[in-house]
C-alpha positions, 0 to 999 in steps of 0.5 A: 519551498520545493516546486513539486511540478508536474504530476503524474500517476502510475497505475489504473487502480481504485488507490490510483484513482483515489489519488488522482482525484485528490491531486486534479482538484489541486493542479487541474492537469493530471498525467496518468499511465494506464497499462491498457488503451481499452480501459483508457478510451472507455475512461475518455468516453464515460468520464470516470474509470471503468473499472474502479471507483466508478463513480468518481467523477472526472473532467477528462480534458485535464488528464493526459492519459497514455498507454507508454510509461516512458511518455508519461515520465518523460514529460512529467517532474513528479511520479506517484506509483500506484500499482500493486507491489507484484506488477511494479517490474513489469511496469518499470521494465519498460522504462527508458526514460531516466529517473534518477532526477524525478520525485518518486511518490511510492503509494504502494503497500507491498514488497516488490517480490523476489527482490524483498525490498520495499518500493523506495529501496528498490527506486534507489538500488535499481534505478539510482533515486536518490532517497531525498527524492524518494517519499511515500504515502502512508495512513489509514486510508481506504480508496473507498472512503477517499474517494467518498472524502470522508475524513482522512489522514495522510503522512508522506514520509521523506528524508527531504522534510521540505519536499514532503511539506510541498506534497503534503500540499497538494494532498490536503483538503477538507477531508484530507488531514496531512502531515510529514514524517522522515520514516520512509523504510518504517512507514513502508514496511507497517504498510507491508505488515499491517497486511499480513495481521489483516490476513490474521484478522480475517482468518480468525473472524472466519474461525468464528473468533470473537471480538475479544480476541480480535482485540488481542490479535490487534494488541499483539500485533503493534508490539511484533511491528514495533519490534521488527521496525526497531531491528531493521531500521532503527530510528525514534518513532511514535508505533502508535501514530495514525501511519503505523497503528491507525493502518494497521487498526483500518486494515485489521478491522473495516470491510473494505479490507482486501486483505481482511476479506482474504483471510477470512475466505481461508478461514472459512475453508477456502483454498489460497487459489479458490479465494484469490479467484473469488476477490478478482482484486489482489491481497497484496497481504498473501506476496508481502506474508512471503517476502516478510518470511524470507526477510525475517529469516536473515533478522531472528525477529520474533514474529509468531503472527506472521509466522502462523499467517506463512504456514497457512497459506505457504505450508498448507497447515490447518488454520484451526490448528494454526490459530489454536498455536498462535492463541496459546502464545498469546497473554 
C-alpha cells in the first residue's frame, strides 16, 4: 500500500476547510498554507477559520500553520491544492521548493487562466509532476454540506489506482462515500464545465424559466460534457456517474452553488462586475466559461450551452435573447 505521508493543504477557503476537516480527524496533524498571517492568528485564537465555515470547529495544536509556501512543501510528502483556480500562479510562483517527488492533490474546479490547462496538466507541464503522482478530487460536494457531514460522495482520480485507493483512505468517513477513478483530465474538465451549466442554470432561473425547462437545460447539458470529454481525452467512462453528472446536477440546481447564484444575478440584470462584487466569493464558472471558449476554438466541439454562457458575460449580449436562441436549439 502506498504511504501517503504527511499531509498538507494549500489554501484558506470553505473547500479548503472542508477538506482539512475531513483529513485531521484521520491524521491529527495537518500542515496548512494560508496566504495571510492576520487570518492565520485569528484562526490560532478563535479555534476555527475566520473567514469560512466558521463554525467548524478545530484543535489548532494539530495544525501547523504558515504564511511560506515553500515551508509548508518543504516539510510535507502530500499536497492537497485548495485555491481558486485564477490565484493558483500567484501561489506557486513563490515556490522554491521542488515538487516534482511530492503527491499532488488538485481539489480545484477550475482552469488555471491564460494557460487553459487544467490543474494536473499545468503540475506536469510547469513543474515536471509526473501524472502517477497527480490526482484530484472530484463529486458532488458542496463545502457546506461536508463541513455539516451530510452524507457525500467523493472519487479521487489518479493513473496510480494504489495511490488513489490510499487517499481515498484518509477521505473516508461516516459521511464520506469514496471510490477511485483513473480519469483524472475528464473528471477535471466536468468540474470546469458543470460550472459554466451552472451559470446557465442561474441565468435562466433569473429569466424566470421554470422547473421544466431547467430539466431540459440539465438533460442537454451531460450529452455537450459527454461529447467534449470524448474529443479531448478519449477513455471509457460511465457520463452519468456521481463524478460527472451528480456534480454537475449539485452545482446546477442547489442554493449553495456559487456559480448558480452568479447567474441567476445576471439573469435578473445585473452587470458581470455588479454581481461578482455583490458575491464577495468567486464564481470560478465566469474564468472557466473563457478558458472552455478558447479550448473549444482548437476542438469544433458543438457547445451551444456554453456558447450562450460566453456571449452573455464576454460580448455583453442580452441574456433574454441569448436564452431565447439557446431554448430554440433545444429538442
Amino acid at each position: 500500500m502506498y504511504n501517503i505521508g504527511r499531509i498538507a493543504i494549500i489554501g484558506g477557503g470553505s473547500w479548503a476547510t472542508a477538506i482539512a476537516k475531513i483529513v485531521i480527524s484521520h491524521t491529527h496533524h495537518l500542515g496548512w498554507y494560508m496566504r495571510r498571517d492576520d487570518r492565520i492568528e485569528d484562526f490560532r485564537r478563535m479555534g476555527h477559520n475566520p473567514a469560512y465555515l466558521t463554525s467548524v470547529q478545530f484543535d489548532v495544536n494539530e495544525i501547523f500553520f504558515s504564511s511560506d509556501i515553500n515551508k509548508i512543501a518543504e516539510a510535507y510528502d502530500t499536497l492537497i491544492f485548495v485555491t481558486p483556480s485564477p490565484y493558483l500562479k500567484n501561489h506557486l510562483k513563490k515556490l522554491r521548493t521542488r515538487i516534482r517527488d511530492k503527491f499532488i492533490v488538485t481539489a480545484i474546479k477550475g482552469i488555471v487562466p491564460d494557460e487553459n490547462l487544467v490543474c494536473s496538466e499545468y503540475f506536469h507541464e510547469v513543474y515536471d509532476v509526473p501524472f502517477e503522482n497527480l490526482a484530484v478530487i472530484g463529486g458532488p460536494s458542496h463545502a457546506e454540506e461536508v463541513a455539516m457531514q451530510r452524507l457525500s460522495y467523493l472519487t479521487v482520480g489518479c493513473c496510480d489506482l494504489q495511490k488513489a485507493k490510499a487517499f481515498t483512505d484518509i477521505l473516508a468517513s461516516d459521511f464520506i462515500k469514496t471510490k477511485t477513478a483513473a480519469d483524472v483530465i475528464g473528471i477535471e474538465y466536468s468540474s470546469v464545465l458543470k460550472n459554466v451549466y451552472a451559470i446557465a442554470a442561474g441565468i435562466c432561473s433569473g429569466l424566470n424559466y421554470g422547473d421544466n425547462f431547467q430539466a431540459v437545460l440539465m438533460s442537454n447539458a451531460v450529452q455537450e460534457m459527454s461529447r467534449f470529454l470524448t474529443a479531448v481525452h478519449p477513455l471509457e467512462r460511465n457520463i452519468y456517474d456521481s463524478v460527472y453528472l451528480g456534480d454537475l446536477l449539485v452545482t446546477g440546481y442547489s442554493n449553495f452553488s456559487r456559480n448558480r447564484t452568479f447567474g441567476t444575478m445576471i439573469g435578473k440584470g445585473y452587470s458581470v462586475k455588479s454581481a461578482q462584487i455583490e458575491m464577495e466569493m468567486i464564481a470560478e464558472g465566469y474564468f472557466g466559461t473563457k478558458c472552455m471558449k478558447e479550448i473549444n476554438r482548437h476542438m469544433h466541439v458543438n457547445m451551444p450551452i456554453l456558447d450562450a454562457v460566453y456571449n452573455i458575460l464576454y460580448e455583453r449580449i442580452n441574456p433574454q435573447i441569448e436564452i431565447k436562441l439557446l431554448t430554440d436549439s433545444f429538442r
